[in-house]
Structures are given as C-alpha cells and as structure tokens.
C-alpha positions in Angstrom: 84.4 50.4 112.0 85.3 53.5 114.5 88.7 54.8 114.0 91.6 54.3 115.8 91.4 55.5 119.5 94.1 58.1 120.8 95.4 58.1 124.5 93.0 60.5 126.2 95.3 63.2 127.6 94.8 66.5 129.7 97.1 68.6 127.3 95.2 70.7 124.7 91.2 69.4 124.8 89.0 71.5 124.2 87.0 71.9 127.2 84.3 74.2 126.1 83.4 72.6 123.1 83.7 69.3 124.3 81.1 70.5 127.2 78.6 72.1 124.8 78.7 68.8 122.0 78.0 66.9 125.2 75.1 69.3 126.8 73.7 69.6 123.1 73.6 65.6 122.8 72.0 65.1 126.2 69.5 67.4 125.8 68.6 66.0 122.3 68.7 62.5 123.7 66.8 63.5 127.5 63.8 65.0 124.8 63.6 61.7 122.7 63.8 59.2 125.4 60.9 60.9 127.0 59.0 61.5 123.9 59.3 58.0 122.8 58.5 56.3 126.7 55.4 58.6 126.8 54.2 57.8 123.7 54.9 54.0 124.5 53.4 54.2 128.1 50.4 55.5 126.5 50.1 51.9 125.3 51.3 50.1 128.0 53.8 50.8 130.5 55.5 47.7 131.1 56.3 47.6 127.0 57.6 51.6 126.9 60.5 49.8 129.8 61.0 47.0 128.2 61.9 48.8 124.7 63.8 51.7 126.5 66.0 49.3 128.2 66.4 46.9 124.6 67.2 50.9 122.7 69.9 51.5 125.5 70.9 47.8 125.5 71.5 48.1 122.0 73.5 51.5 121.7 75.9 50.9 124.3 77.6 48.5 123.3 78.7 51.0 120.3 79.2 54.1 122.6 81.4 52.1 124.8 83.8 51.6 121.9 83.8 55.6 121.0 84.4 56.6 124.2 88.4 57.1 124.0 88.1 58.5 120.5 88.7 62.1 120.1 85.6 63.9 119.4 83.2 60.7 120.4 83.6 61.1 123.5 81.5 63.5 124.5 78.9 63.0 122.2 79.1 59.5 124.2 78.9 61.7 127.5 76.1 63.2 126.1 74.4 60.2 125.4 75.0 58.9 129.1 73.3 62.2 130.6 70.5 62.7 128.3 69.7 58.8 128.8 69.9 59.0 133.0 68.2 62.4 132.7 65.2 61.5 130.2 64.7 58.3 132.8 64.5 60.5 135.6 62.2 62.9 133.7 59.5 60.5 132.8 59.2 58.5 136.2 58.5 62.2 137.2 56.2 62.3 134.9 54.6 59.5 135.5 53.9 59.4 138.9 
C-alpha cells in the first residue's frame, strides 16, 4: 500500500535531486525497454509490441498512484521519459 500523498507544493523541493532521480530512472528504464523489445523483435515483432504495451499497461496503473507522493514522483517522471524515449529509440532502430 503507498503511503499517504502530501499536497505537491513549490516551497522547498528539491529541484536538483528530484531532476537527477528522474534522469537516472529514465535512462535506466530508456536502456531496458529497448533491450527487452530488441531481444523480443528478434522473435517476432508484432509480440515485442504487444508485451511492451501489456509491461506499460501493467505499471501504470501503480505509477499513477505515486505520482503525488514525495519522492515517487520523479522516479514516476522518470519512468514516463525513459518509457517515451526507449519507444522512440527502437522504432529508430528498427527502421
């Protein structure tokens, strides 16, 4: 059960931290979504979409709820960007 959400306020957060949790969690995200869809298109395309979308499908639900907590929320950023930006990365690839 995730805690308790607080009212997001501008007073006193931590900008630079916040912004380098969520840069470290896209990046780790952005590496394993493309890691696993190229591994998975290696076997057949249309199944390396289908389980990227059921993986996101599945998470979200639970990010959506840590977004307004404290520190969650940018790890939930982070997850958000490294999703969009390991997509992007392997329709690159792919083409």
């Amino acid at each position: 059960m995730p805690p308790e959400p607080r009212p997001v306020s501008g007073a006193g957060v931590p900008w630079f931290t916040g912004l380098l949790v969520t840069g470290f969690t896209a990046v780790v995200v952005a590496v394993a979504v493309i890691a696993f869809g190229t591994q998975l298109a290696r076997i057949n395309p249309v199944l390396a979409v289908f389980l990227e979308l059921v993986v996101v499908a599945g998470v979200a639900p639970t990010a959506w709820r840590y977004r307004r907590t404290q520190v969650w929320r940018w790890v939930v950023y982070g997850l958000g960007v490294g999703v969009l930006a390991g997509w992007v990365a392997a329709l690159a690839g792919a083409t």
